[in-house]
C-alpha positions in Angstrom: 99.5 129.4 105.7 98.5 127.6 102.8 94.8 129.1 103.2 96.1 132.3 103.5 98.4 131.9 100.3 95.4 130.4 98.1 93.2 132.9 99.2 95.2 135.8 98.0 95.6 133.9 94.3 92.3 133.9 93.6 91.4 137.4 95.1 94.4 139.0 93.2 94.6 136.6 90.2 95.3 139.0 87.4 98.7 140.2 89.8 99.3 136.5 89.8 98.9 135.6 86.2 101.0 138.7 84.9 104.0 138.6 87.6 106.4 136.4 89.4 104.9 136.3 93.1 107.4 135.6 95.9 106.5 134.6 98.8 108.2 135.3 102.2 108.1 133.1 105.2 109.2 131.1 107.5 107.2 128.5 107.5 108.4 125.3 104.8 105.2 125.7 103.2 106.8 124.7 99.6 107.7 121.3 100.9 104.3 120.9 102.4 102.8 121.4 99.0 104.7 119.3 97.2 104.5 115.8 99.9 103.1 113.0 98.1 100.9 112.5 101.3 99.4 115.8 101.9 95.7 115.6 102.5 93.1 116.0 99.6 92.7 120.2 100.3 96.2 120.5 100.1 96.1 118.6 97.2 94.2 120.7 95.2 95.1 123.9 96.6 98.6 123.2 95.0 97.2 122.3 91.7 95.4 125.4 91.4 98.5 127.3 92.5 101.2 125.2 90.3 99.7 127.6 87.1 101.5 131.0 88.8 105.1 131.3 88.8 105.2 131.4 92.8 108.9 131.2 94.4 109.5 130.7 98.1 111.9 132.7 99.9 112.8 133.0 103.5 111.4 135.9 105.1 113.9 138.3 106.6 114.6 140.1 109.6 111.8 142.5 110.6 113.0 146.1 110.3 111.6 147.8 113.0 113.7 144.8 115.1 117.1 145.6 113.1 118.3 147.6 116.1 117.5 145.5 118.9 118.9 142.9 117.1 122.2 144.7 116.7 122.3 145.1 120.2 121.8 142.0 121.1 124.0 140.4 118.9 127.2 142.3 119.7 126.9 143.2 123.2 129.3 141.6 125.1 128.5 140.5 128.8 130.7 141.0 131.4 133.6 139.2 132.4 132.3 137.5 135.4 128.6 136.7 133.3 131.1 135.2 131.0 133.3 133.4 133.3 130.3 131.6 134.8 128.6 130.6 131.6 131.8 129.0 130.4 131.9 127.4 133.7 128.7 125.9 133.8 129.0 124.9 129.8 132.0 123.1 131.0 130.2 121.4 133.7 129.5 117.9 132.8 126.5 116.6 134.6 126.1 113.4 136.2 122.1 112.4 134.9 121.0 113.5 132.2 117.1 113.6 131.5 115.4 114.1 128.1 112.0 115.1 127.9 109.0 115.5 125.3 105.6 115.7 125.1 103.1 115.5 122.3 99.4 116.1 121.6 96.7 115.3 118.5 93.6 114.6 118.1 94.1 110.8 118.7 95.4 112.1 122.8 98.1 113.1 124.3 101.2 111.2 125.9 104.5 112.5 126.8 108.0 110.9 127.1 110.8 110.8 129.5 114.5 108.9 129.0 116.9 109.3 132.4 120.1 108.6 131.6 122.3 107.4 134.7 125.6 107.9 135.7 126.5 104.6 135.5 125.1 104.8 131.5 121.9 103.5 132.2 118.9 104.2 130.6 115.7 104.4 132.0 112.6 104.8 129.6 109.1 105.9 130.6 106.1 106.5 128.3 103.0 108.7 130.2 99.3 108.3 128.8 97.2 111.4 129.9 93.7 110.3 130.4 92.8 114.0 130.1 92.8 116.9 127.2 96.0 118.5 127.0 98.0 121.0 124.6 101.3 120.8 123.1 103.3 123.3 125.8 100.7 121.5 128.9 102.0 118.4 127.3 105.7 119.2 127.6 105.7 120.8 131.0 104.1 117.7 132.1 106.5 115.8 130.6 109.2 117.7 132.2 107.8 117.6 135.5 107.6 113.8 135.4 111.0 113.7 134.7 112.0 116.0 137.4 109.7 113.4 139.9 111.2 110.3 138.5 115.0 111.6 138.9 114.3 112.9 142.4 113.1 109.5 143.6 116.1 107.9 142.2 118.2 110.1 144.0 119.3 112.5 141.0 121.2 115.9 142.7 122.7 117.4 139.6 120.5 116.8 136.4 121.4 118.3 132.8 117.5 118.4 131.1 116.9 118.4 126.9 113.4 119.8 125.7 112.7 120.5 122.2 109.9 123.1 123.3 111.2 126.3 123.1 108.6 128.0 125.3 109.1 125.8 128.2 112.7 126.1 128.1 112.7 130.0 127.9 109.6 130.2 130.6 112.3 128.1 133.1 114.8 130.2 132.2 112.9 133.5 132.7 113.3 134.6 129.3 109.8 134.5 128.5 106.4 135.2 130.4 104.2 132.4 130.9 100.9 134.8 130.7 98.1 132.0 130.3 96.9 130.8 133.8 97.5 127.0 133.5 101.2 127.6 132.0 102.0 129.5 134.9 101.1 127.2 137.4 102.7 124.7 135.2 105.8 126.7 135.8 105.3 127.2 139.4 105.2 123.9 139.8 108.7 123.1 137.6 110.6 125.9 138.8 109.8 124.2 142.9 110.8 120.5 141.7 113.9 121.8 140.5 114.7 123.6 143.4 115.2 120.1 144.7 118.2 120.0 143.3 122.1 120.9 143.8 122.4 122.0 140.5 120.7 121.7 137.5 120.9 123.1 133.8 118.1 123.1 130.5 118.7 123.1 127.6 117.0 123.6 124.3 117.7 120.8 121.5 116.2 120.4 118.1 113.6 117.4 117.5 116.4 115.3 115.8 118.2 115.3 118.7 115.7 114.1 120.8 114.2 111.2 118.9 114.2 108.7 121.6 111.7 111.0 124.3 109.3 111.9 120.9 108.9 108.6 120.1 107.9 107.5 123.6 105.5 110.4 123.7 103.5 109.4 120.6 103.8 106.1 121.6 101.9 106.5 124.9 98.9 107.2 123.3 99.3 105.3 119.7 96.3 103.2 119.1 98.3 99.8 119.3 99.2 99.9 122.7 102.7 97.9 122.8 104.6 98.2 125.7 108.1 96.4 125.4 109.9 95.3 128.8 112.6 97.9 129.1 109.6 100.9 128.4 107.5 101.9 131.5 104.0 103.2 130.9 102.1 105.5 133.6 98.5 107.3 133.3 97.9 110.3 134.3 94.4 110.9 135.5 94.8 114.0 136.0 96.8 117.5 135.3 99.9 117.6 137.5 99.0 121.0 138.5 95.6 120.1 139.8 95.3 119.7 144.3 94.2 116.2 144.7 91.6 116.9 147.7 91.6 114.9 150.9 88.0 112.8 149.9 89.1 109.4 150.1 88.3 109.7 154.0 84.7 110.7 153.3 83.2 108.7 150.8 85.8 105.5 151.1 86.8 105.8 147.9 89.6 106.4 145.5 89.5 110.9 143.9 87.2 109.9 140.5 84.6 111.1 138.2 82.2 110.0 141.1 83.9 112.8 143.7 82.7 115.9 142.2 79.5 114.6 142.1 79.1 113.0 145.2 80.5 116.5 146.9 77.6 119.0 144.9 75.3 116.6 146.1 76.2 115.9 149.8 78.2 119.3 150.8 77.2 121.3 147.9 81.0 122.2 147.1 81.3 123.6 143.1 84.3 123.9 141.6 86.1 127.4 141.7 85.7 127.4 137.4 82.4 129.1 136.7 82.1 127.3 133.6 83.3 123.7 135.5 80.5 125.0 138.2 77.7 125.3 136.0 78.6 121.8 134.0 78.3 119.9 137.3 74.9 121.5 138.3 74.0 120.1 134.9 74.9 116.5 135.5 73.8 116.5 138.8 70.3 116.6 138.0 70.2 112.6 137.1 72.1 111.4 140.0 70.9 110.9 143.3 73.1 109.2 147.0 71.7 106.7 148.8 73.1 104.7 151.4 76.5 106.5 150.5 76.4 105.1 146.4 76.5 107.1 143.4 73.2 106.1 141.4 72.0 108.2 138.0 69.0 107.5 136.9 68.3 105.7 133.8 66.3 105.0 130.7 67.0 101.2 130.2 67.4 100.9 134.3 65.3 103.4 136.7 69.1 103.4 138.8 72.0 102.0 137.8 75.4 102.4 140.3 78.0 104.1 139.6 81.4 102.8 139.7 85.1 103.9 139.5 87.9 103.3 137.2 89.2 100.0 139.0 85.8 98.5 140.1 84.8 99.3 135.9 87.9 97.0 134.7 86.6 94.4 137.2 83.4 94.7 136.2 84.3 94.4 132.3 86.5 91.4 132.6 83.8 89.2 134.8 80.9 89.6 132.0 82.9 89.2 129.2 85.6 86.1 130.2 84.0 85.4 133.5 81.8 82.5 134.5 78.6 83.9 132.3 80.6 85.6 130.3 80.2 84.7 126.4 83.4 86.9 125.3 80.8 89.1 123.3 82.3 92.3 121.4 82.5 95.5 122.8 79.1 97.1 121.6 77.4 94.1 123.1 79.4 93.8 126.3 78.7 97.7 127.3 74.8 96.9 126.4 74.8 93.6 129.2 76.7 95.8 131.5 74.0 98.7 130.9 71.5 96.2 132.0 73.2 94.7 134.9 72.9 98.0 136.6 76.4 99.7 136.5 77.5 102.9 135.0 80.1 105.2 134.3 81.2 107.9 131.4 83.2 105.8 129.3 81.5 102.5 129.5 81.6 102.0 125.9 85.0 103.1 125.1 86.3 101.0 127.9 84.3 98.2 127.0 86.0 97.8 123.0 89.0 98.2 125.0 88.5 95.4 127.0 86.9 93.1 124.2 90.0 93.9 121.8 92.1 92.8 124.3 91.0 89.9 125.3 93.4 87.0 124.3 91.3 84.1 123.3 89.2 86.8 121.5 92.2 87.8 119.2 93.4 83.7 119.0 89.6 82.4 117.3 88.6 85.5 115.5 87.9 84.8 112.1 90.3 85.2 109.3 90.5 88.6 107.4 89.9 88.4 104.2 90.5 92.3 103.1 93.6 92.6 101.0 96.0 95.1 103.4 98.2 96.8 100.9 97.9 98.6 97.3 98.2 96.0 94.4 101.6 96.6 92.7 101.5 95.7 89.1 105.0 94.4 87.3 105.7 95.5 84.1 108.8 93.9 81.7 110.7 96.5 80.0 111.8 94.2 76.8 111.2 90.3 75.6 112.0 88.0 78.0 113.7 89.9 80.7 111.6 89.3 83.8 110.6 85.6 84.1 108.2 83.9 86.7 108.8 80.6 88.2 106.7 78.4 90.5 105.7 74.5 90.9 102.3 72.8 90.2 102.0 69.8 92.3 101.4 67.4 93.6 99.6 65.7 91.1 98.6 61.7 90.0 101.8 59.9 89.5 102.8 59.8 85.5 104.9 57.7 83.1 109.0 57.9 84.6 107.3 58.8 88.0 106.7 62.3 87.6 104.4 64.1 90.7 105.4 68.0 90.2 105.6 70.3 87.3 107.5 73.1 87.0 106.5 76.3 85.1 108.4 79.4 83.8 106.3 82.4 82.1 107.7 85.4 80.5 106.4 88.8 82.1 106.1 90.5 78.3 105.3 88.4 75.7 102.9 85.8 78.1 105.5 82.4 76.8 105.3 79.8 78.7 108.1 76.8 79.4 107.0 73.7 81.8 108.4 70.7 82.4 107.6 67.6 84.8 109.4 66.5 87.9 109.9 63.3 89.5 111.6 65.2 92.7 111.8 68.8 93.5 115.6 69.6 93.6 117.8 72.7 93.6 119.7 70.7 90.9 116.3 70.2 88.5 115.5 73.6 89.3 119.0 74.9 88.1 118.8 72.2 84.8 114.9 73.7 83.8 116.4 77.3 83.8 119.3 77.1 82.0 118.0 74.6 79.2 114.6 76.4 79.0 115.4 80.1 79.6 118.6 80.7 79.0 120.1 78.4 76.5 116.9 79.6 74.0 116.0 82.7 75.2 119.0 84.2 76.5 120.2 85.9 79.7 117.4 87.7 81.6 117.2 90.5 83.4 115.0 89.1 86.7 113.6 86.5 88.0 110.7 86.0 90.4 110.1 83.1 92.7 108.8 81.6 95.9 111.4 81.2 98.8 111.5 77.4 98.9 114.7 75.9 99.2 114.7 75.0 95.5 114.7 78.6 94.6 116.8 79.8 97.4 119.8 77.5 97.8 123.4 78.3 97.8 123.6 77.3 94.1 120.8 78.4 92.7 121.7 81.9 93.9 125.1 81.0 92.2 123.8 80.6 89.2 122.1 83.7 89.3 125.0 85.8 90.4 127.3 84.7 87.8 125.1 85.7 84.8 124.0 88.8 86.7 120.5 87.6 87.5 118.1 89.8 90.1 116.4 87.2 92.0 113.3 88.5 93.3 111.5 86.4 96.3 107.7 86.1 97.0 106.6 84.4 100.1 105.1 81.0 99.6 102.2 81.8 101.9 101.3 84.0 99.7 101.7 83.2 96.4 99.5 86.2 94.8 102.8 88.2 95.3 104.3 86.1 92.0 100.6 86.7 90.4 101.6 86.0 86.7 102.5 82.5 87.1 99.8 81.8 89.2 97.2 82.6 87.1 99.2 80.3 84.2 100.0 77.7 86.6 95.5 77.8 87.1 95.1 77.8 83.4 97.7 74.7 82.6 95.7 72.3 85.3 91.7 73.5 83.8 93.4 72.5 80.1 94.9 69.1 81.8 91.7 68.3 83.6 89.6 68.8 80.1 92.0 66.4 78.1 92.3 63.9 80.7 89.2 63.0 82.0 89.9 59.7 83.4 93.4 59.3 82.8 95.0 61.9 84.8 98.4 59.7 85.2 99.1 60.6 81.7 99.3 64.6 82.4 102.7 64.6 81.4 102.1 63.3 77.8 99.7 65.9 77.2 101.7 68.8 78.8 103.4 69.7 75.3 99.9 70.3 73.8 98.6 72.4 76.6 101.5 74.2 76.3 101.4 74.8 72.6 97.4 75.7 72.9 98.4 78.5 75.6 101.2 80.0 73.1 98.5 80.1 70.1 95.9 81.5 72.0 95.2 85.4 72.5 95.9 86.2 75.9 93.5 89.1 76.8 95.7 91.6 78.6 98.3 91.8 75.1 95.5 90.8 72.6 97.9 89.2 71.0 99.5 85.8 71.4 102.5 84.8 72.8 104.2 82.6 69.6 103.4 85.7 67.6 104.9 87.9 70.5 107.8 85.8 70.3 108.5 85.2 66.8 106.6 88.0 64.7 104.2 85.7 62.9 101.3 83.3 64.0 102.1 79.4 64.2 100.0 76.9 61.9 98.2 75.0 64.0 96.4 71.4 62.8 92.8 73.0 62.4 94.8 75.0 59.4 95.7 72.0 57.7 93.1 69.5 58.2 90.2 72.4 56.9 93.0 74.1 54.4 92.3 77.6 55.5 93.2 80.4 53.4 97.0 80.8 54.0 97.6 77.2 53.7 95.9 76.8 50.7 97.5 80.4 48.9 100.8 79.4 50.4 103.8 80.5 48.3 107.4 80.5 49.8 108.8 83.9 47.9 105.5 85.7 48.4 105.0 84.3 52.4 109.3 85.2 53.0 108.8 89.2 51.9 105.4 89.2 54.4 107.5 87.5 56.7 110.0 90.4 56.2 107.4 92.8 56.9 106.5 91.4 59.8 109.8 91.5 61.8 109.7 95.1 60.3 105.8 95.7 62.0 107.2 93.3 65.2 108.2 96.5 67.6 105.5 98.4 66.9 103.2 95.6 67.6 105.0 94.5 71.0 104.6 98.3 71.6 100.9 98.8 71.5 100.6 95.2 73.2 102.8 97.2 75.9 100.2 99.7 76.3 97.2 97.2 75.9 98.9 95.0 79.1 99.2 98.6 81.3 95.7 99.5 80.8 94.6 96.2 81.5 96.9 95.9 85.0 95.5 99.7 85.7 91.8 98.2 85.4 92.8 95.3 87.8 94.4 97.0 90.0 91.6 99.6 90.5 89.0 96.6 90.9 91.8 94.9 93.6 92.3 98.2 95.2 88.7 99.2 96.0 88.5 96.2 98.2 91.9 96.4 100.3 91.9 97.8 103.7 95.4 99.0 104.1 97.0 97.2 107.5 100.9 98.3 108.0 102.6 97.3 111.0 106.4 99.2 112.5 108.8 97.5 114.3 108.7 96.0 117.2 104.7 95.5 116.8 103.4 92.7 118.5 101.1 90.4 116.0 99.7 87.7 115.9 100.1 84.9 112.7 97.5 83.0 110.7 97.7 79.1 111.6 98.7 77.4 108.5 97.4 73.7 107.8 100.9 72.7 108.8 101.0 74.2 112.9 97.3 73.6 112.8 96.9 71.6 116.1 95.3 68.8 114.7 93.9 67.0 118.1 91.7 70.2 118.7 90.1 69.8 115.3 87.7 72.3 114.5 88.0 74.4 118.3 91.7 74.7 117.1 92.8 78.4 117.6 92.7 80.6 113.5 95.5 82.6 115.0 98.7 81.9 116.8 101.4 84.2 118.6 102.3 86.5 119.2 105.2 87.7 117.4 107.2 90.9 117.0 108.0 93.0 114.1 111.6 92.9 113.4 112.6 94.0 110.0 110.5 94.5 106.8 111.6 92.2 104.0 109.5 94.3 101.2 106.5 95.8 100.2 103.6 94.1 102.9 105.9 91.5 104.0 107.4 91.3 107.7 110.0 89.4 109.0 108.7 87.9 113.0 110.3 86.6 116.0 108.5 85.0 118.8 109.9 84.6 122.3 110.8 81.0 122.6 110.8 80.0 119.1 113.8 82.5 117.9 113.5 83.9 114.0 111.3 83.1 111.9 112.7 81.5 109.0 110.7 82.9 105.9 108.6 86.7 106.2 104.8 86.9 106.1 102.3 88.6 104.1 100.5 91.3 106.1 97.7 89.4 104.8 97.8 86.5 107.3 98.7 89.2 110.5 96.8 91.2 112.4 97.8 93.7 115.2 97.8 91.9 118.8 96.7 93.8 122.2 98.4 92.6 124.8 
């Protein structure tokens, strides 16, 4: 539609510059234009139309349908067609099944939810291992349902489909003309016939959330399949005849069947097309003894085995008693060589490597960054503050081990003090004599989730001077990325000045401080004392060397530039504004050019990083890099997950998608 619209702008562009085009149709193709997420064609396209004045407009009735549509809409049916629809619209049915089925380029699945009369729910997910469209997709959705409710003894069944063509086909009111839909329907129409009674009914997609979300589930690259959800592969169509050949050859209907039946009984398949493919393959396999063989390049025959065999197959060379638990390329290369074959050796051999458990527990960390950097910007002086610990360090004078550090988000200030113990109450003490007793009441602050930062008074404290707290996970402390990077440049100043005395870190933290504040920081380039207080601070170089302004000092002349320097003090913490934005733009293109974007949904199975602390330390260096897994269940914020794992209950702080990874069961 889009296409279609773009194609007619630049074909009849003068009409478009010099008029107001409206568009009719039914199809929401304003709201596609403007998504966010719209592909990079789209993109464009909508640039390149956002210069006309288009509007969009529902189209209207066609005219040549205005009297059929009159008809239809105020003929009445008779009294006894009435009588029985109100009847059966009364009719409350005892099982009700809802039904949906869905198909992309990634597959197609379909899903099923039988509601009992008793209220329970039964939930099945179907994985076709075969090409399908949309309406084959829903009937075979439909018709699974239909199976599943006549095995569990359903007589009177109420059905929900959002497809409109298969509801209508059922109902008669419209002709299934294509081949395959009308066996499909054949085959519906006798599997309801099964039952007492029976009514369908056409919903909209909201209403049937539950059966679409089992259908795109089935064939969703992470394959999760919680307890209460059934999954089922189809092989085949429903509507195809499953032939009687298990008798002949011993075996189980597979790829190998055709074959085996050209080549021994020279039977074709009644498609022409189907006919002429199979003549083609047939040419590299040969029977012998009653085996499949094809005839190879690496191998002059390799067997040919069947779907179950293959998974056996698979799992012995890769976790078996030779097996070296190689990846997936590799594995279908030794199986290649060992003399087996079959179509989707490859595919099936990724699967089986992803899946392998100890394969997922010692795989190496990842060290792509899985989400978009997000920059934080302060709207004024001092509104949005940073807080995090540096520690442990060498023990100084009054016992001191930890230091805690406070940096403002605008104007780069720094406050740090040490600490002999890490408490709520110093915590509480730091902030209100540091920030707010000299800087005032601030708009936000940004920490870790210890339990200094998130106690019951500490969030107190916060709520009665209308503070946002803002938490960052402490496994991943590039979340709070502004005090990190001060927190690295405070201990590369203290390691300089001390050399061999680091005890007395505490005595020189005043002078690290004061040589951060009078130093340009490079994403303002300006300092922050001068940030802070419109002027630069005279530091002792000044004094000992007499430098200009010391030695030309005069207290009327230096209180009027002083004056002049408040008055010059917005514009410059404006243009340090747009120098700290350009300079978080530039990062965050670097950052982002190396991230590999890895979401999870909930209810995902993961599996977690081992941290140093749940690192089992008797295994030493065979310990597992991975442990788990877990399940998605909530999202605390943007790339951080809150887990559960069976067993353990809740896990008390979220995780960075950073140290998860998807798990296969």
């Amino acid at each position: 539609m889009a296409l279609t619209l773009i194609t007619a702008a630049r074909k009849l562009r003068p009409y478009f510059q010099a008029h107001r085009i409206r568009v009719y149709t039914n199809c929401p193709l304003k709201l596609i234009l403007q998504k966010p997420e719209v592909s990079g064609r789209l993109t464009k396209w909508a640039i390149e139309l956002s210069e006309f004045d288009v509007e969009y407009l529902p189209r209207t009735a066609i005219k040549a349908q205005a009297v059929a549509d009159f008809v239809a809409e105020f003929t009445e049916p008779s009294i006894e067609v009435a009588r029985m629809m109100m009847e059966q619209n009364k009719k409350i049915f005892k099982w009700q099944l809802r039904v949906d089925g869905s198909s992309n380029t990634h597959g197609s699945g379909a899903g099923v939810v039988l509601t009992t009369p008793e209220g329970d729910s039964i939930e099945c997910a179907l994985r076709f291992d075969f090409k399908a469209t949309n309406n084959q997709a829903e009937y075979e959705a439909l018709i699974a349902g239909l199976k599943i409710s006549t095995v569990l003894g359903a007589d009177e069944v109420e059905i929900f489909s959002d497809s409109q063509v298969v509801v209508n086909q059922v109902l008669d009111e419209y002709q299934a003309r294509d081949e395959s839909m009308a066996t499909y329907l054949e085959l519906a129409k006798e599997l309801l016939e099964r039952f007492k009674q029976y009514r369908i009914v056409h919903v909209p997609r909201e209403e049937n959330e539950k059966a679409d979300a089992l259908a795109k589930l089935a064939f969703a690259t992470i394959n999760i399949w919680p307890n209460n959800i059934s999954m089922i592969r189809l092989l085949q169509p429903s509507i195809v005849k499953t032939k009687e050949v298990g008798a002949v050859f011993g075996e189980r209907n597979s790829w190998i069947t055709p074959i085996k039946e050209y080549l021994i009984n020279d039977i074709l398949p009644s498609d022409p097309l189907e006919a002429k493919r199979l003549k083609y393959r047939a040419t590299r396999y040969s029977v012998l003894n009653g085996e499949l063989y094809k005839r190879g390049y690496s191998r002059a025959l390799q067997r040919c085995v069947g779907p179950e065999e293959a998974e056996g197959i698979l799992r012995s060379i890769h976790s078996g008693n030779c097996g070296n638990h190689a990846g997936g390329a590799s594995l279908a290369h030794k199986t290649l060589r060992q003399g087996f074959y079959w179509p989707t050796l490859f595919a099936d051999s990724k699967r089986v490597a992803a899946r392998c458990e100890a394969c997922q527990k010692i795989t190496n960390n990842i060290r792509q960054p899985p989400e978009l950097l997000q920059s934080i910007t302060s709207p004024w002086p001092f509104a949005m503050w940073g807080i995090d610990l540096i520690g442990p360090m060498p023990t100084a004078t009054g016992g001191a081990k930890h230091a805690i550090v406070a940096v403002d988000y605008f104007t780069k200030w720094v406050e740090a003090e040490p600490l002999v113990h890490i408490t709520e109450a110093n915590t509480i003490s730091f902030v209100k004599k540091n920030i707010l007793y000299r800087f005032g009441i601030p708009n936000t602050i940004i920490t870790d989730n210890g339990t200094q930062f998130d106690g019951r008074k500490f969030r107190e404290l916060c709520d009665k001077y209308g503070i946002n707290n803002y938490y960052a996970s402490p496994a991943h402390p590039q979340t709070n990325g502004q005090t990190e990077a001060v927190n690295k440049i405070i201990k590369h100043n203290l390691k300089a000045k001390l050399a061999t005395k680091k005890g007395s870190w505490a005595d020189k933290l005043p002078q690290v401080l004061w040589a951060y504040r009078t130093t340009e920081r490079g994403s303002t380039g300006e300092t922050p004392y001068s940030m802070a207080y419109g002027a630069e601070a005279v530091i002792p170089v000044e004094t000992s060397f007499s430098s200009p302004r010391v030695q030309l000092f005069q207290p009327e002349i230096n209180i009027d530039m002083l004056k002049c320097g408040l008055d010059e003090l917005e514009e410059r913490r404006e243009r340090a504004q747009i120098r700290n934005t350009a300079y978080q733009q530039r990062v965050a293109r670097y950052y982002n050019s190396h991230v590999r974007e890895r979401r999870f949904a909930l209810g995902d199975l993961v599996l977690k990083r081992v941290n140093p602390g749940t690192r089992d330390k008797a295994a030493g260096s065979l310990a597992n890099k991975w442990e788990g897994p877990y399940q998605i269940t909530g999202i605390a914020g943007h790339g951080a997950y809150r887990n559960t794992r069976e067993g353990f209950g809740k896990l008390p702080r979220p995780c960075n998608a950073q140290y998860l990874k998807i798990y296969f069961p």
